[in-house]
Backbone bond lengths (Angstrom), bond angles and torsions (degrees), N, CA, C in turn:
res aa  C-N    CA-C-N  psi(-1)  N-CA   C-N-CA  omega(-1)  CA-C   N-CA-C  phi
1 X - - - 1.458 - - 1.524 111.49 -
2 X 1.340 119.62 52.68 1.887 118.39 -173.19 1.793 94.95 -87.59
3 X 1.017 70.37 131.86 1.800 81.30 170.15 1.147 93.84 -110.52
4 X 1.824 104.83 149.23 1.475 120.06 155.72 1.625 132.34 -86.11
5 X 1.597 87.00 4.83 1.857 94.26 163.89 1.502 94.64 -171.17
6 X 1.452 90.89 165.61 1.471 100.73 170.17 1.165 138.14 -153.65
7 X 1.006 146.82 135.14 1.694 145.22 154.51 1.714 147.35 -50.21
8 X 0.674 145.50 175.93 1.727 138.17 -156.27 1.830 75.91 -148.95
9 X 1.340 108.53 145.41 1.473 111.87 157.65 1.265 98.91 -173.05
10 X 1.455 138.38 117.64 1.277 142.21 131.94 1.292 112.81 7.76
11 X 1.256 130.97 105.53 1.366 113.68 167.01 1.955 117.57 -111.16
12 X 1.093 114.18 140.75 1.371 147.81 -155.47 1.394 123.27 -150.62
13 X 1.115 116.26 129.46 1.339 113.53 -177.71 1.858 125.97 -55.59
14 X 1.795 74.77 -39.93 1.591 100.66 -171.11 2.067 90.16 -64.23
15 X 1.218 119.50 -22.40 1.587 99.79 -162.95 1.558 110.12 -89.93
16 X 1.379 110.59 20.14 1.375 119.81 171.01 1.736 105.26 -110.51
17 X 1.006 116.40 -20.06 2.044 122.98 163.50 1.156 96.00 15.08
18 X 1.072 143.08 148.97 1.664 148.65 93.92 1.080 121.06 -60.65
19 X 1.208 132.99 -12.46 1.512 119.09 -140.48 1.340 135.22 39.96
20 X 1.176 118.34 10.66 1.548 136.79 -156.68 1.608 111.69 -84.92
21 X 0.948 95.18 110.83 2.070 104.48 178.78 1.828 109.13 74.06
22 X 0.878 105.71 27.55 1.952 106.25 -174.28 0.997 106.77 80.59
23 X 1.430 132.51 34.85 1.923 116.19 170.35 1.359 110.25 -166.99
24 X 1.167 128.99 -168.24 1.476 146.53 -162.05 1.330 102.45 -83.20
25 X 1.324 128.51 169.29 1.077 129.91 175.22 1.947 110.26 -168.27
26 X 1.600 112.32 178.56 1.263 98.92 -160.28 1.408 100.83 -144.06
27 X 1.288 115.95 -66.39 1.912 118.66 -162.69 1.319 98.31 -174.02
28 X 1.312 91.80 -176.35 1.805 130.35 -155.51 1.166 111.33 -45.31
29 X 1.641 117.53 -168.21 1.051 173.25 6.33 1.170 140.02 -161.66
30 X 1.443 125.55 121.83 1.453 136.19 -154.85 1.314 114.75 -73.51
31 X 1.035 109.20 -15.54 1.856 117.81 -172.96 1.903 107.13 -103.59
32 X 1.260 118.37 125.28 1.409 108.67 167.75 1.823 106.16 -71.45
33 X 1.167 96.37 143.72 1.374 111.51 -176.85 1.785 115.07 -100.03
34 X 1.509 103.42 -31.16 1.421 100.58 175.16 1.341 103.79 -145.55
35 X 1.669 145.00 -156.48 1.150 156.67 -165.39 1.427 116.84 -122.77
36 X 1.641 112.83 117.33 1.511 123.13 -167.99 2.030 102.93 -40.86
37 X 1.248 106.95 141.91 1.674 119.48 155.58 1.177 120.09 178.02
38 X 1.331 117.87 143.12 1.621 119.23 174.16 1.595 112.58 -53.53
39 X 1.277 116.04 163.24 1.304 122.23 173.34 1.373 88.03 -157.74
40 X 1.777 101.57 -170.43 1.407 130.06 162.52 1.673 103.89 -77.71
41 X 1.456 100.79 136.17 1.228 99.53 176.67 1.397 136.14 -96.87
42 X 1.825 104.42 19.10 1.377 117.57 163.61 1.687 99.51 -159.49
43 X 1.068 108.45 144.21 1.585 126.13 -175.88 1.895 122.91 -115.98
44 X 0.879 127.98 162.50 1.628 124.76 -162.24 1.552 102.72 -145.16
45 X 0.982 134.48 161.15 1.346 137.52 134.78 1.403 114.59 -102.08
46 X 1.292 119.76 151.69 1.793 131.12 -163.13 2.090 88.73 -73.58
47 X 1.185 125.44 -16.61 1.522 113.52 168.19 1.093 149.91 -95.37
48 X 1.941 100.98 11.00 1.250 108.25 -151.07 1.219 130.76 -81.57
49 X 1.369 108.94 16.36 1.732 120.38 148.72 1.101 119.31 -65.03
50 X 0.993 113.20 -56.91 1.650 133.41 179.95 1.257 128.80 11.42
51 X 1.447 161.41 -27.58 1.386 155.48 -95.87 1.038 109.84 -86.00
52 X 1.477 104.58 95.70 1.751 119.66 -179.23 1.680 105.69 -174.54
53 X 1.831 100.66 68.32 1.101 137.13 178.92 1.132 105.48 -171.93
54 X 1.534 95.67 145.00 2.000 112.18 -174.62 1.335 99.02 -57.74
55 X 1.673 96.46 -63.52 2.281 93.25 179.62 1.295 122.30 -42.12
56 X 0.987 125.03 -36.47 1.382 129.73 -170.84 1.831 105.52 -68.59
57 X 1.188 126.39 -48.31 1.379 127.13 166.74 1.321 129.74 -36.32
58 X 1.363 123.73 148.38 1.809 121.61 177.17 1.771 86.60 -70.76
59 X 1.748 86.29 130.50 1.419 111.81 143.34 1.438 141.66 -74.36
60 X 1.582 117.03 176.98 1.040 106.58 158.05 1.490 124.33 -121.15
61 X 1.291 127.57 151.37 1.306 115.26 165.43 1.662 122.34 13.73
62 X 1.664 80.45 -95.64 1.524 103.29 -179.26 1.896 113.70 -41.40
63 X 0.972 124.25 -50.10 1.371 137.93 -172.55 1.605 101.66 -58.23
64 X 1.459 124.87 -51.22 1.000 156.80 162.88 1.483 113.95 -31.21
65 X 1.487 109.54 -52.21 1.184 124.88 176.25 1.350 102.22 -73.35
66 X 1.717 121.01 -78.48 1.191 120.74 -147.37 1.776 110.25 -66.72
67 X 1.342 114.87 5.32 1.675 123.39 -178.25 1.239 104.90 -82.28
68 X 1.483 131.63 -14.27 1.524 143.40 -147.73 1.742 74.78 -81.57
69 X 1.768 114.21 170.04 1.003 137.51 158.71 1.814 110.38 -89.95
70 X 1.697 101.18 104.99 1.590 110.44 143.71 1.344 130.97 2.53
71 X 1.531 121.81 148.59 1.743 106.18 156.26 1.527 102.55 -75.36
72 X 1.347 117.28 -27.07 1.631 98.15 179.13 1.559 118.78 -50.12
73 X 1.046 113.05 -49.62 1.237 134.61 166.80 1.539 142.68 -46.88
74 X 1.472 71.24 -26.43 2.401 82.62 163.57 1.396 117.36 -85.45
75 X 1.337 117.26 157.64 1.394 110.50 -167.49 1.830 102.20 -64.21
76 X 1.559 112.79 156.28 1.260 107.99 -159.06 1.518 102.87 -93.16
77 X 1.983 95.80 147.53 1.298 93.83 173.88 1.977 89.38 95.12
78 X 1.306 124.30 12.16 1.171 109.92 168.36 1.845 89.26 -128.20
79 X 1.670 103.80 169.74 1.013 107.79 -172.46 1.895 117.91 -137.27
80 X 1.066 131.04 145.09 1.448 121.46 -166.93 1.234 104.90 -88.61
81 X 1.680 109.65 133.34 1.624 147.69 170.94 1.356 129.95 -85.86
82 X 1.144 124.40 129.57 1.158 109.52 171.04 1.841 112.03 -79.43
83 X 1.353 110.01 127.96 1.918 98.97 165.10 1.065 100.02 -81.11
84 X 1.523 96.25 167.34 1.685 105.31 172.37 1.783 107.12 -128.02
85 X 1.167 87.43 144.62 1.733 98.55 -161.00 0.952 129.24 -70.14
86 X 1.473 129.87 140.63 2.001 102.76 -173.39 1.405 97.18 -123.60
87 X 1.384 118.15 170.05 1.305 113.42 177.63 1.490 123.10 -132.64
88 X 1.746 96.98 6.45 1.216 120.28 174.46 1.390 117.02 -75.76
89 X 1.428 114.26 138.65 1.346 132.36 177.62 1.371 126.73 -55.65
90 X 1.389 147.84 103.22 1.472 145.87 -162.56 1.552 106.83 -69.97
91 X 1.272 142.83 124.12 0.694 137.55 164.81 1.783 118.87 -116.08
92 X 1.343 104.53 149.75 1.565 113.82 -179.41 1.252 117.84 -158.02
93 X 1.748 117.63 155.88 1.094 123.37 -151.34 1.829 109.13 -143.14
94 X 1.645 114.46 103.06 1.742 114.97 12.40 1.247 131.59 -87.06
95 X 1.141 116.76 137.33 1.326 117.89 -167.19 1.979 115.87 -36.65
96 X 1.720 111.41 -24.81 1.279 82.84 167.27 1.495 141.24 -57.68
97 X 1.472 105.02 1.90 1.724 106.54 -150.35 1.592 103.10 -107.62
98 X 1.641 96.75 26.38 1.836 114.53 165.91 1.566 95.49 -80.41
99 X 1.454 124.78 -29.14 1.159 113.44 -175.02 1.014 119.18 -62.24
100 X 1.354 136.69 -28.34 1.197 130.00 169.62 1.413 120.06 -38.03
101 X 1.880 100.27 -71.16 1.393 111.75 177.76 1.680 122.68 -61.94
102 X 1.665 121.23 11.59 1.026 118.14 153.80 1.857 98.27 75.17
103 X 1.086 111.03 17.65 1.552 129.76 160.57 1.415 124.97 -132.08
104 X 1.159 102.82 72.00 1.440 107.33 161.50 1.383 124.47 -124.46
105 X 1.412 138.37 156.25 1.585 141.89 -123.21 1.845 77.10 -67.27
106 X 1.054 137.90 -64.37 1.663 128.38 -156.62 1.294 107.38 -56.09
107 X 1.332 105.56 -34.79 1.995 111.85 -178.85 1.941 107.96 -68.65
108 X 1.135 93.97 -30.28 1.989 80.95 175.29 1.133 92.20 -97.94
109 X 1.294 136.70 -30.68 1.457 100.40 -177.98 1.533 124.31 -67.70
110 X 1.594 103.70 -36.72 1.595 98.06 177.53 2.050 112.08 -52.85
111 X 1.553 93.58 -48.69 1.338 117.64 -179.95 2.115 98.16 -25.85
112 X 1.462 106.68 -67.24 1.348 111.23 -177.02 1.054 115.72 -61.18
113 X 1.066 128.95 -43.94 1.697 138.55 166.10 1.378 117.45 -41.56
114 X 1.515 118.79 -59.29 1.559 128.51 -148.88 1.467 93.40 -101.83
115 X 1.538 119.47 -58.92 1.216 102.00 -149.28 1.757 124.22 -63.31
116 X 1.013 114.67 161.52 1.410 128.19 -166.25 1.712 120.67 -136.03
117 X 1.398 110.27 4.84 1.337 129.31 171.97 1.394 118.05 164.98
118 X 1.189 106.01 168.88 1.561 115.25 -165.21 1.388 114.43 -154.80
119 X 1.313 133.10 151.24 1.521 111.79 159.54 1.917 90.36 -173.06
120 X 1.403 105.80 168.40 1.492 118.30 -172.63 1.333 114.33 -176.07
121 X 1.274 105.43 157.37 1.859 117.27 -175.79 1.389 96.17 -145.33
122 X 1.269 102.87 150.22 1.662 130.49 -176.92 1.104 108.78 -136.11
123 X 1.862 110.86 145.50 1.931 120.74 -154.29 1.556 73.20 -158.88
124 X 1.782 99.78 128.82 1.306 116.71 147.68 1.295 107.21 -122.07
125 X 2.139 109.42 164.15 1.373 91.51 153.49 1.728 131.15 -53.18
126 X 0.872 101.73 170.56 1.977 109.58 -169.29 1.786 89.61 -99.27
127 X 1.263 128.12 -58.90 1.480 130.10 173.52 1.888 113.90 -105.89
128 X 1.385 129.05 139.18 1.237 107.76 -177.71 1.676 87.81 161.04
129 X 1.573 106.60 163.01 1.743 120.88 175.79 1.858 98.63 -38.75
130 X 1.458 98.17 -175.22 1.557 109.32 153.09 1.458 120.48 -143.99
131 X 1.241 106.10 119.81 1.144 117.26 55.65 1.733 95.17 -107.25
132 X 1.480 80.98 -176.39 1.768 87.96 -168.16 1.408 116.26 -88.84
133 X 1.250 176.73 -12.85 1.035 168.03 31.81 1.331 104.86 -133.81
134 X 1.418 123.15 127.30 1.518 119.12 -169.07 1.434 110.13 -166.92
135 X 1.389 115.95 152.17 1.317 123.90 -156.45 1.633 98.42 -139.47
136 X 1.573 91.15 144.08 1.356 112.41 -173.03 1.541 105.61 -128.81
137 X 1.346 105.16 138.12 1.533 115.85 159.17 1.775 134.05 -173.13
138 X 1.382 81.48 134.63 1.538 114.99 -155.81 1.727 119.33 -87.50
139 X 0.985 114.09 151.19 1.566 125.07 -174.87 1.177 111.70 -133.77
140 X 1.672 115.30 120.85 1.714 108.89 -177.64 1.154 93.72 -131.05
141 X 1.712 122.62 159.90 1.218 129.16 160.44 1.780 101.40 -133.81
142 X 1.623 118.23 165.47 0.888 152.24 -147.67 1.568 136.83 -138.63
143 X 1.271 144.14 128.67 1.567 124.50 -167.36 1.596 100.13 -88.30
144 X 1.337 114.81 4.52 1.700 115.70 -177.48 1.243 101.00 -141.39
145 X 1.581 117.97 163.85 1.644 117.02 154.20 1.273 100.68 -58.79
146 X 1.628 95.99 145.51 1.665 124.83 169.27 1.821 99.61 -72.50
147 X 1.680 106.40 124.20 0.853 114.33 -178.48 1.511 120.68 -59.46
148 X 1.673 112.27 128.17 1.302 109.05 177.88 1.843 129.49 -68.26
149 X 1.334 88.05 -17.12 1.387 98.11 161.22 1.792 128.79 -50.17
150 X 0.884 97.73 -51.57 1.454 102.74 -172.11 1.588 108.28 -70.71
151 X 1.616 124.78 -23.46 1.506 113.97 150.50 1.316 104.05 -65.96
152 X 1.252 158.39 -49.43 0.835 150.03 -122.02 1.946 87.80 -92.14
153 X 1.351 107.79 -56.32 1.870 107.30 -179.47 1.521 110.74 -43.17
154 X 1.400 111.54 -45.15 1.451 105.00 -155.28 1.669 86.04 -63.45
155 X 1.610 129.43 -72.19 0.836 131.10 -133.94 2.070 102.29 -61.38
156 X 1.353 104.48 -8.38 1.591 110.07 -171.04 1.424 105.99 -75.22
157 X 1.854 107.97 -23.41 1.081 94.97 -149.28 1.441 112.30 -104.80
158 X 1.354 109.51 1.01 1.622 143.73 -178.18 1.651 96.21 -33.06
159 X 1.074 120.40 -69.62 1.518 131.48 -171.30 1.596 108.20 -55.91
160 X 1.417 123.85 -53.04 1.696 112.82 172.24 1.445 83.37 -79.80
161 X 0.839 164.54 -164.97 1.458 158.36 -34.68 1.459 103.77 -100.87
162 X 0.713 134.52 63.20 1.838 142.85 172.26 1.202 109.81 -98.57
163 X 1.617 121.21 -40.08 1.517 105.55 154.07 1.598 96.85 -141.20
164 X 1.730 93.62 142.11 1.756 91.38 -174.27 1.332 79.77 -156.57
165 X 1.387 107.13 172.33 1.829 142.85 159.02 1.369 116.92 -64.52
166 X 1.356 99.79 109.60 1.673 98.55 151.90 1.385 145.74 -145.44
167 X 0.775 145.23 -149.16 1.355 136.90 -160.02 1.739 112.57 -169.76
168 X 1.007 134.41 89.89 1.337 113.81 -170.78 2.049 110.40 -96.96
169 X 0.995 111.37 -40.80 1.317 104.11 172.37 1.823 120.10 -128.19
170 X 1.189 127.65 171.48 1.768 118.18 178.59 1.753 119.40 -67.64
171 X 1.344 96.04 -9.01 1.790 106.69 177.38 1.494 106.76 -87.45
172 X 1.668 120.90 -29.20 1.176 116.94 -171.61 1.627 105.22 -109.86
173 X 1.450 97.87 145.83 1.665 123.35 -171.14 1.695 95.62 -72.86
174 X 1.472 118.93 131.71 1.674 129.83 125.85 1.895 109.61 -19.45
175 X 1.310 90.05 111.98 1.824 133.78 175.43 1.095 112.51 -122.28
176 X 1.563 101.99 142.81 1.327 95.73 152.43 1.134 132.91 -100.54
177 X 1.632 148.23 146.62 1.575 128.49 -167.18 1.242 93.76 -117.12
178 X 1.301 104.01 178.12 1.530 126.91 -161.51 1.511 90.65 -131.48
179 X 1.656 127.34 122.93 1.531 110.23 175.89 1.451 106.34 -126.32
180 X 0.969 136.65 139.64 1.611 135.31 -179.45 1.433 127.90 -158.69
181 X 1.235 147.48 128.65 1.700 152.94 -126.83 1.425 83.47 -81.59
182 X 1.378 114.62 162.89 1.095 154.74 147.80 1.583 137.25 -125.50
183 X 1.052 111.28 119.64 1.423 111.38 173.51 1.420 115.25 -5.11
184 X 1.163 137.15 84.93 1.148 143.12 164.03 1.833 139.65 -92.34
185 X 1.450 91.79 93.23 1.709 116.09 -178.39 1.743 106.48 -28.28
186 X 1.598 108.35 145.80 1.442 120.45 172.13 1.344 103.89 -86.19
187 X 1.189 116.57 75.00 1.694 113.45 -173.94 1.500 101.21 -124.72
188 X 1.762 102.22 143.07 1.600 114.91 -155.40 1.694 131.11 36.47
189 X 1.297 131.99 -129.33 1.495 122.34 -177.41 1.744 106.60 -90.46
190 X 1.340 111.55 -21.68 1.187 94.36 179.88 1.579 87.74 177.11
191 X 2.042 104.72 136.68 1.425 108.23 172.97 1.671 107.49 -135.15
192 X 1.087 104.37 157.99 1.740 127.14 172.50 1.090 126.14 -124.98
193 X 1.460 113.61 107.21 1.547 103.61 -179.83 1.663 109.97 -118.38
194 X 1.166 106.52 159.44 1.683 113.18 169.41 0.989 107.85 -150.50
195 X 1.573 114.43 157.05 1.981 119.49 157.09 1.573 102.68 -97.92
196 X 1.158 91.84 153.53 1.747 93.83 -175.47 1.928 93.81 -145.86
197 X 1.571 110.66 112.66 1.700 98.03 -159.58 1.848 80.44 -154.27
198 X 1.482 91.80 -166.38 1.052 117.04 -167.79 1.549 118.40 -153.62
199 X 1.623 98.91 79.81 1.462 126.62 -177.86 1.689 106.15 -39.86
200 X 0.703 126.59 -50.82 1.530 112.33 -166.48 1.202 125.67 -78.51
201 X 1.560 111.57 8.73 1.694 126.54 -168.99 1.775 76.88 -142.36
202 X 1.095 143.79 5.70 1.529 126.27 175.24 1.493 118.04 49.17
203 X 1.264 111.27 49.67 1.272 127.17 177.26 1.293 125.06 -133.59
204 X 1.807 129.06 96.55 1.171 126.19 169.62 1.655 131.24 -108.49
205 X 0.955 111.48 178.74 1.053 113.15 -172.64 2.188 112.26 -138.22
206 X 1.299 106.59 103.02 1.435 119.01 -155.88 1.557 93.86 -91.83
207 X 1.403 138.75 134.06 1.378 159.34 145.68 1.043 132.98 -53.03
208 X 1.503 159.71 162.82 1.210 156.75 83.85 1.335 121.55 -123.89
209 X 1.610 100.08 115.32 1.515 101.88 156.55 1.493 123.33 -88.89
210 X 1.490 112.71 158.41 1.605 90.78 169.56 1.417 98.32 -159.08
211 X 1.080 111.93 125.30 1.748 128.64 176.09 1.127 134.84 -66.78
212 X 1.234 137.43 119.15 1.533 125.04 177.13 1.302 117.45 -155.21
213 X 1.393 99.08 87.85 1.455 100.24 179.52 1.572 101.72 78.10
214 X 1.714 106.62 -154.86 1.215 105.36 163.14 1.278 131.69 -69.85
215 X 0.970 131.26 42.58 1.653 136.87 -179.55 1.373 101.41 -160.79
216 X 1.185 101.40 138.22 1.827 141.04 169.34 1.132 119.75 -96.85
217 X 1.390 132.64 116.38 1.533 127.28 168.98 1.558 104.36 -115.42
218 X 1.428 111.25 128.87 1.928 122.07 -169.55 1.850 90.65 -107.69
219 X 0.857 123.49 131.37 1.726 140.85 160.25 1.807 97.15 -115.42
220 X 1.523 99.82 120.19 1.720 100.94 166.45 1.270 111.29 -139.56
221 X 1.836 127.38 131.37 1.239 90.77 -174.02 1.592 95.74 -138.69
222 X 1.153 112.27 -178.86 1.546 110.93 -164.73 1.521 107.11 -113.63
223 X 1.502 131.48 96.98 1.358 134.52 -164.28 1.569 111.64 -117.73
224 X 1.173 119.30 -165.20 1.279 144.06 153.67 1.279 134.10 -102.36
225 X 1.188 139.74 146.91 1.225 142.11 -153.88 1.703 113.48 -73.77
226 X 1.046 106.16 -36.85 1.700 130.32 -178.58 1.739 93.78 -61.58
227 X 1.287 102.51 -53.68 1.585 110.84 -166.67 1.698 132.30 -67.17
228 X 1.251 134.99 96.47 1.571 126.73 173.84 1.733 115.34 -70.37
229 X 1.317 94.42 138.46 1.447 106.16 -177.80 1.419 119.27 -126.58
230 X 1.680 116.30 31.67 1.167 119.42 -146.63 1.705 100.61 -84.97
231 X 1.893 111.22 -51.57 1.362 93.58 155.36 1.792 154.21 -57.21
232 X 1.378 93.82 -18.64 1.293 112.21 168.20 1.508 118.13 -56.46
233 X 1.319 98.70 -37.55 1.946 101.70 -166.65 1.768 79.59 -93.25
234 X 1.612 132.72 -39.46 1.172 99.97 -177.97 1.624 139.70 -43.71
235 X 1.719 88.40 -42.58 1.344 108.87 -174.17 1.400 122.76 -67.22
236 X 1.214 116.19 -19.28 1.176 125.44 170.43 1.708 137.91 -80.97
237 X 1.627 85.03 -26.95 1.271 89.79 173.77 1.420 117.85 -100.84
238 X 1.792 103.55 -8.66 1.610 87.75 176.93 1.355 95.73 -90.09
239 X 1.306 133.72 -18.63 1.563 134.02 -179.85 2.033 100.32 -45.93
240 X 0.965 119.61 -47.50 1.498 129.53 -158.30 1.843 90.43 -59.51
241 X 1.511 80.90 -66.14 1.705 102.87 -172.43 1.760 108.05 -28.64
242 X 1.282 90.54 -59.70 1.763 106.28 -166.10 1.939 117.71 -72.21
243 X 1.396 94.49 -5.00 1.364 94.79 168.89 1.861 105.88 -109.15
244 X 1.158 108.76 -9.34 1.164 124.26 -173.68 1.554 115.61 -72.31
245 X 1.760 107.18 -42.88 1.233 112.67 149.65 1.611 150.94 -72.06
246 X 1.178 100.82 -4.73 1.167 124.70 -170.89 1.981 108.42 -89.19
């Protein structure tokens, strides 16, 4: 994934928005990539303390950048976006069910504390319905390992928050979401994925976090309900990983 240039962008869930149907929104993709099934909705490896892997180490910027996925590299026939950034606070009700979205009051605070770089690229289709279907993914690094705890909340909290209130930015209206596991890949020390959408307008919104060490890689993408994207977010996030070590 070398890019010949690159960008810095905050990444946030909220900075992929549509505004689309009263709520937040994230990324791609029109094509199913693999075949619907339940799984666990977060996965570990027995080492994931460990730090004795290149990925697992603080990055830099640059490294950060050039790990991102290419336009060669986006599904074809989509084209790169700029997001636009928000700085507004997500709120949801009950408020535990920020854990999901990996924003809750301990997660920005560490977030302000720890982090030490950031960077992300965004791919929609170029022609297609609207909203447009588009995928985002992000690269963070850290002066500590990313606490394993905070996979550990979201995935607890899957069962009360299956349908809750939210709010992701001050432009977008209180929804209700629908949240439920997805097949979730053993990729780096430990990953969590969910869709978090809104069945009755056929609009979801698919997850992956994935941990490693000091660095975080986020895959989010913006689908349809009919549609699985489970290899898609795999591929992407171990794509980051694997240039990450290198």
């Amino acid at each position: 994934m070398t890019r010949t240039w690159s960008r810095v962008a905050p990444f946030a869930i909220a900075a992929l928005s549509l505004t689309a149907c009263g709520g937040q929104t994230s990324a791609d993709a029109p094509t199913s990539d693999s075949s619907s099934a339940s799984a666990a909705t977060s996965s570990s490896t027995p080492t994931a303390e460990a730090i004795d892997r290149p990925e697992q180490e603080p990055k830099t910027l640059k490294q950060l950048e050039a790990a991102l996925p290419t336009r060669d590299e986006a599904p074809r026939g989509w084209v790169e976006f700029e997001a636009k950034p928000s700085e507004d606070t997500r709120t949801a009700e009950p408020a535990s069910c920020l854990a999901l979205y990996m924003d809750t009051p301990e997660q920005r605070t560490f977030e302000e504390a720890h982090k030490t770089g950031s960077a992300s690229v965004y791919y929609e289709q170029e022609d297609g319905d609207r909203p447009k279907p588009r995928i985002g993914v992000a690269a963070r690094t850290y002066d500590e390992p990313y606490p394993k705890e905070f996979f550990d909340t979201a995935g607890a909290v899957l069962d009360e928050c299956a349908n809750h209130i939210g709010q992701a930015t001050k432009e977008s209206s209180r929804a209700e979401w629908h949240a439920s596991s997805i097949p979730t890949p053993a990729v780096g020390d430990q990953s969590f994925g969910v869709r978090i959408g809104r069945p009755e307008v056929d609009l979801a919104h698919d997850y992956l976090w994935v941990r490693s060490g000091h660095t975080v890689v986020v895959v989010t993408m913006l689908t349809t309900y009919e549609l699985t994207n489970d290899e898609r977010l795999r591929k992407y996030a171990q794509g980051v990983l694997d240039d990450l070590a290198t």
